[in-house]
C-alpha positions in Angstrom: 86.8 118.7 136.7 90.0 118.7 135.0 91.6 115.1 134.1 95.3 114.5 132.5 95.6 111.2 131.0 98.8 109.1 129.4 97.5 107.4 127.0 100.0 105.1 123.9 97.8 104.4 121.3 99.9 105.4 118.0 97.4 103.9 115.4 95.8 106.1 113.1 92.2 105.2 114.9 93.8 107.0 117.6 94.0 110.0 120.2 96.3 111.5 118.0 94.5 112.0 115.0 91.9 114.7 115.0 88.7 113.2 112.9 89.8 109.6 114.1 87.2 107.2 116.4 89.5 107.2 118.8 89.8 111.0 119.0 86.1 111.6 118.5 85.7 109.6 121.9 88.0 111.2 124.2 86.1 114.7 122.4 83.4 113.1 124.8 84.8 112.4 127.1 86.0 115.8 127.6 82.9 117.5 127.3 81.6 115.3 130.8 84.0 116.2 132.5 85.0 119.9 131.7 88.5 119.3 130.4 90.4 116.3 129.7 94.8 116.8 128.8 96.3 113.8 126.7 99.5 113.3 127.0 100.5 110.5 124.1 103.5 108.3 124.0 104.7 108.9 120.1 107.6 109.0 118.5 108.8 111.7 115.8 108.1 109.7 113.0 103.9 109.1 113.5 104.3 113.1 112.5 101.4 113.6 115.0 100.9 117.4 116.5 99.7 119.0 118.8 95.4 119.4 118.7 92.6 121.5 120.5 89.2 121.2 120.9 86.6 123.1 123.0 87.2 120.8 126.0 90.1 118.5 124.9 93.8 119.2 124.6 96.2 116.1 123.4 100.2 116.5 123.5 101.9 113.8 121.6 105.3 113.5 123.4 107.3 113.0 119.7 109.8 110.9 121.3 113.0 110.4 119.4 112.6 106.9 120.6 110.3 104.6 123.3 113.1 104.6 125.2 112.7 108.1 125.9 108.5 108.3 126.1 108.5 108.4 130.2 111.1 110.6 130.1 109.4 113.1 127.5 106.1 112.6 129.1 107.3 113.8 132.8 108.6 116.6 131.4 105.2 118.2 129.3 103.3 117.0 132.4 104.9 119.7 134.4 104.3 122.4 132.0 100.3 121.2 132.1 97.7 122.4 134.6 97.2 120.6 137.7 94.9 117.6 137.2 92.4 116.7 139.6 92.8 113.2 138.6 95.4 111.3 136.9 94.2 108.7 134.4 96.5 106.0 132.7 95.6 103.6 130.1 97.4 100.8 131.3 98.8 100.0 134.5 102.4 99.5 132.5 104.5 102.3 131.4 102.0 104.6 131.6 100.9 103.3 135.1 104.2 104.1 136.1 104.5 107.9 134.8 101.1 108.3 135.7 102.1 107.2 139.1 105.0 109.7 139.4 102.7 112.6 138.4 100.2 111.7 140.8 103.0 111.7 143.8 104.4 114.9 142.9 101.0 116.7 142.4 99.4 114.9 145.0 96.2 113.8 143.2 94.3 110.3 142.9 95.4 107.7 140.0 93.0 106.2 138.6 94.3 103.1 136.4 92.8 101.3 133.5 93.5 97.4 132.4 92.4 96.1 129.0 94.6 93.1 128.8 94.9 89.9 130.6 98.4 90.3 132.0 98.1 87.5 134.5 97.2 84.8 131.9 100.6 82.7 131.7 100.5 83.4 128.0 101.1 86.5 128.2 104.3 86.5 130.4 105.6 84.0 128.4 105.9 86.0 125.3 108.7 88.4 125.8 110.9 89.6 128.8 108.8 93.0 127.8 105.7 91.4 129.3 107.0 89.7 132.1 108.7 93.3 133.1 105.2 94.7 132.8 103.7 92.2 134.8 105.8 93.4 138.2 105.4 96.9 136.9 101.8 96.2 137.1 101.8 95.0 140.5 103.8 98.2 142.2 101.0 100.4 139.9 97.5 98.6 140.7 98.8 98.8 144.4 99.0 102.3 144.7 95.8 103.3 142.1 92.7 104.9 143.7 90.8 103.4 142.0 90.9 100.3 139.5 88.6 100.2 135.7 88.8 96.7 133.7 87.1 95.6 130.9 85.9 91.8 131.7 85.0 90.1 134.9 87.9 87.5 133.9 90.3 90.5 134.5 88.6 91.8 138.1 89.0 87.9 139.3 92.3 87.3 138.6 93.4 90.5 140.0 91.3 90.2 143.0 92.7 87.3 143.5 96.3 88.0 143.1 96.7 91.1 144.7 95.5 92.9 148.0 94.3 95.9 146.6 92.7 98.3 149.2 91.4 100.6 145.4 88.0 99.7 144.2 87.9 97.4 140.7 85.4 98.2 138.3 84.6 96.1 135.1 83.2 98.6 132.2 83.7 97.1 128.9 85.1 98.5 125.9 82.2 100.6 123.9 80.8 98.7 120.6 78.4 100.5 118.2 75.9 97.1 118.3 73.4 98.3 116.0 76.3 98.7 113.1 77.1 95.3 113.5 73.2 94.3 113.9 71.7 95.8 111.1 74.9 95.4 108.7 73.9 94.3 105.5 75.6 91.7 103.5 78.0 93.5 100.9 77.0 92.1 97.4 80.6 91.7 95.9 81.8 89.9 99.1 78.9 87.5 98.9 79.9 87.2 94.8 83.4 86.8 95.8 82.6 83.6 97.6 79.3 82.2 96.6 81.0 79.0 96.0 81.7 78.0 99.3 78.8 76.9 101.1 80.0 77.7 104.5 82.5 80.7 105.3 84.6 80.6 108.8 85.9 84.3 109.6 89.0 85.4 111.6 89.3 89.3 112.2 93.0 90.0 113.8 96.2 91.4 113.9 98.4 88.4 112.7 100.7 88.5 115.4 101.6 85.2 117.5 99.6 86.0 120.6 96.3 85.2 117.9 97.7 82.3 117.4 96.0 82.2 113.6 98.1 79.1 113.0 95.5 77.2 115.3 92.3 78.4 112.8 94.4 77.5 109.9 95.7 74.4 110.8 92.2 73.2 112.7 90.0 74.3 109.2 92.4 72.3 107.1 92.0 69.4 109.7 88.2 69.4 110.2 86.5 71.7 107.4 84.4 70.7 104.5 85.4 71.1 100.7 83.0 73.1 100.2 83.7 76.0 103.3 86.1 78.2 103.0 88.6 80.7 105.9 88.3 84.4 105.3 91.4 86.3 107.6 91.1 89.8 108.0 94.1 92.1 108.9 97.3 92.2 108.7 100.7 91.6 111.2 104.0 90.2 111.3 102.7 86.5 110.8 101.9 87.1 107.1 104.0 85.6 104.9 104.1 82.5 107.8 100.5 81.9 107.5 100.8 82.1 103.6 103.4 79.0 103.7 101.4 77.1 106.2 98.1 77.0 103.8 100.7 75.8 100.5 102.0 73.3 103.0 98.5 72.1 104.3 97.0 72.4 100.0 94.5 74.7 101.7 95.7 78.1 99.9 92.9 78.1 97.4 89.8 78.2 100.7 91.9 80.4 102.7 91.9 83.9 102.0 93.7 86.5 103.4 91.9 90.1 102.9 94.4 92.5 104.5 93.7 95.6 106.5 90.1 96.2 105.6 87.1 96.8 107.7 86.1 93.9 109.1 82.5 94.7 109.5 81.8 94.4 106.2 82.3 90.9 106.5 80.2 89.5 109.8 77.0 89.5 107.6 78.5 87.3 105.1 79.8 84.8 107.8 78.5 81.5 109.5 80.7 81.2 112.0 83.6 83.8 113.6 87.1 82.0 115.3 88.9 83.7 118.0 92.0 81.6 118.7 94.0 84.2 120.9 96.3 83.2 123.9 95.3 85.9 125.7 92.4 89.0 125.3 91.6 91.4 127.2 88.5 92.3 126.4 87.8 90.9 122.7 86.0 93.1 120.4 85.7 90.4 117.8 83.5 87.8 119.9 81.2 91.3 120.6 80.7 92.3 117.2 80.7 88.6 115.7 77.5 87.9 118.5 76.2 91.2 117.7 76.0 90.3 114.2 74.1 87.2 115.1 77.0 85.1 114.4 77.9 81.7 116.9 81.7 82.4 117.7 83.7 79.6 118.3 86.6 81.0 121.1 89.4 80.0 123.2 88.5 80.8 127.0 89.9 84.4 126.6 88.7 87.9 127.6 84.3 88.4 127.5 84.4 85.1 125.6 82.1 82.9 128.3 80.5 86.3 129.6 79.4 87.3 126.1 78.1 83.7 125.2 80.9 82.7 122.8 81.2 78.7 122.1 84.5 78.6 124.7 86.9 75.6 123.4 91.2 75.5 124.0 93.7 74.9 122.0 93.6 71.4 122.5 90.1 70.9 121.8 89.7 73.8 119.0 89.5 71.4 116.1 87.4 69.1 117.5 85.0 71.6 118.7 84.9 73.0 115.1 84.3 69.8 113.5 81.4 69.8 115.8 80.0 73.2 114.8 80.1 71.5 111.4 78.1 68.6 112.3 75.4 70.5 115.2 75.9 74.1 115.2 74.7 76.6 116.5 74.0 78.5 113.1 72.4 82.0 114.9 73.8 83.3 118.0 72.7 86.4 120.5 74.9 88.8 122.5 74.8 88.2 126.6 75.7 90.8 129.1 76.4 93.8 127.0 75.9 96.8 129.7 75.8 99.4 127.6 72.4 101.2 125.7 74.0 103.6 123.9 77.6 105.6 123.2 75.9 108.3 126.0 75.8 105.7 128.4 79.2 103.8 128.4 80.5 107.5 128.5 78.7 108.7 131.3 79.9 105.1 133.3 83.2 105.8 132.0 83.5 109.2 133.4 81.7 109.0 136.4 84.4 106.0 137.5 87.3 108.4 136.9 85.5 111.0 138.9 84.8 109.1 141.5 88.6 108.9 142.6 87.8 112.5 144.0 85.0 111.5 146.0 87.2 108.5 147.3 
């Protein structure tokens, strides 16, 4: 079976990187089904090329601009083999090129959703989402068949839309027994022996986090002697940096930067997830998978995965009462998934299932 799929990640943990986790997946990916084609939405700069392996092939458009990705994307899709399937990574732009490839070739779409576009917070963030939101709507409506990543997601699309294409929920892949068996790294614990009880945040600082809620809600509510450890790095930054002076919090609130953030589940008590919106949520997997209670707003696998679900209202007061009751362990619900050979065999078998349909 031959797939073509238009994919957009650009990070360097993508498709376009040969040796990269994201690359090494769609490797096997491409070995269950025969051959798998990438087209990739990325612009000249990301200085990505063109790669081959024994089953994969992925074609970074090197678009002078976003503007122009569809555009540059219709255009190598002609010179590409007939697919027996097109796949798209989101039912957004690339829902809508995917769409026109599948019309003119006359082959089943098979569309993927990893964020939770009908949550009003995401709308509300830019005129980009709410554009993507009707885009989303003309896509899901003509897709063979339909893969999310939560039960949240199926629901609300369910319930939005009349879709005639089959929804299936298969979550996002997480290597469990990494975060499981992670041991604690010696000169983190040194680094903050002090504090007797250390909140984590892993994120993008972007405003759809909403890290100002952790920040704000620790300095509220936490102990002296606890401390806020945020991991990664975004736009918010130097923001975040003046709310902790402002709230005399700077010295317990340390932010770590782009670094691996499973280096640091072992060393926490308790993980925060204060997003507007998720998708799916990696960080309430691997904090639970770690053993770590996760205090959450009610976004993406948060109350299928066992999180401690709270809102933005309540978020302090909820944390104040993690202080005070707990829980100090936590366990993982609802994982499908026994190993990387099983989510891709699910994964696969979904796409290839549009043929059958």
């Amino acid at each position: 079976m031959r797939i073509l799929q238009i994919g957009s990640d650009r990070s360097k943990r993508g498709v376009l990187y040969p040796g990269s986790v994201g690359y090494a997946r769609q490797e096997a990916y491409a070995k269950e089904f025969g051959t798998l084609d990438i087209i990739a939405f990325s612009r000249s700069a990301d200085g990505a090329k063109e790669s081959r392996s024994e089953h994969l092939h992925v074609v970074p458009t090197d678009s002078a601009s976003s503007l122009f990705y569809g555009l540059d994307a219709l255009a190598l899709a002609k010179r590409s083999p007939r697919p027996d399937v097109v796949s798209v990574q989101d039912p957004f732009e690339t829902g809508l090129v995917g769409w026109l490839i599948a019309k003119r070739l006359n082959v089943p779409l098979h569309v993927q959703v990893h964020t939770d576009f009908l949550s009003p917070a995401y709308a509300s963030h830019s005129l980009l989402n709410r554009m993507r939101v009707l885009i989303a709507a003309f896509v899901l409506k003509r897709a063979t068949r339909i893969r999310v990543v939560s039960e949240r997601i199926k629901t609300e699309i369910e319930k939005n839309y009349h879709l005639k294409a089959p929804v299936t929920v298969l979550p996002i892949y997480v290597d469990i027994g990494k975060f499981k068996h992670a041991p604690v790294d010696p000169a983190l614990a040194d680094r903050f022996q002090k504090f007797k009880t250390k909140l984590l945040v892993v994120s993008r600082l972007e405003p759809e986090k909403d890290i100002e809620l952790a920040i704000r809600s620790f300095a509220k509510v936490a102990p002296s002697d606890s401390c806020l450890i945020i991991v990664g790095q975004g736009s918010e930054y130097a923001r975040l940096k003046m709310i902790t002076r402002e709230l005399g919090v700077e010295g317990r609130i340390f932010f770590e930067g782009e670094t691996e953030g499973a280096r640091y589940y072992p060393l926490a008590d308790l993980v925060l997830v204060t997003s507007r919106y998720e998708g799916y949520g990696l960080v309430i997997i691997e904090g639970l998978a770690s053993g770590k209670p996760v205090l959450s707003t009610d976004v993406g696998v948060a109350r299928e995965a066992d999180a401690i679900v709270s809102s933005e209202k309540n978020f302090a007061d909820d944390l104040k009462a993690w202080f005070e009751n707990g829980p100090r362990n936590a366990e993982l619900r609802n994982y499908p998934y026994k190993n990387l050979d099983d989510y891709v065999r699910s994964y696969c078998e979904d796409i290839a299932a549009c043929v059958k349909r």
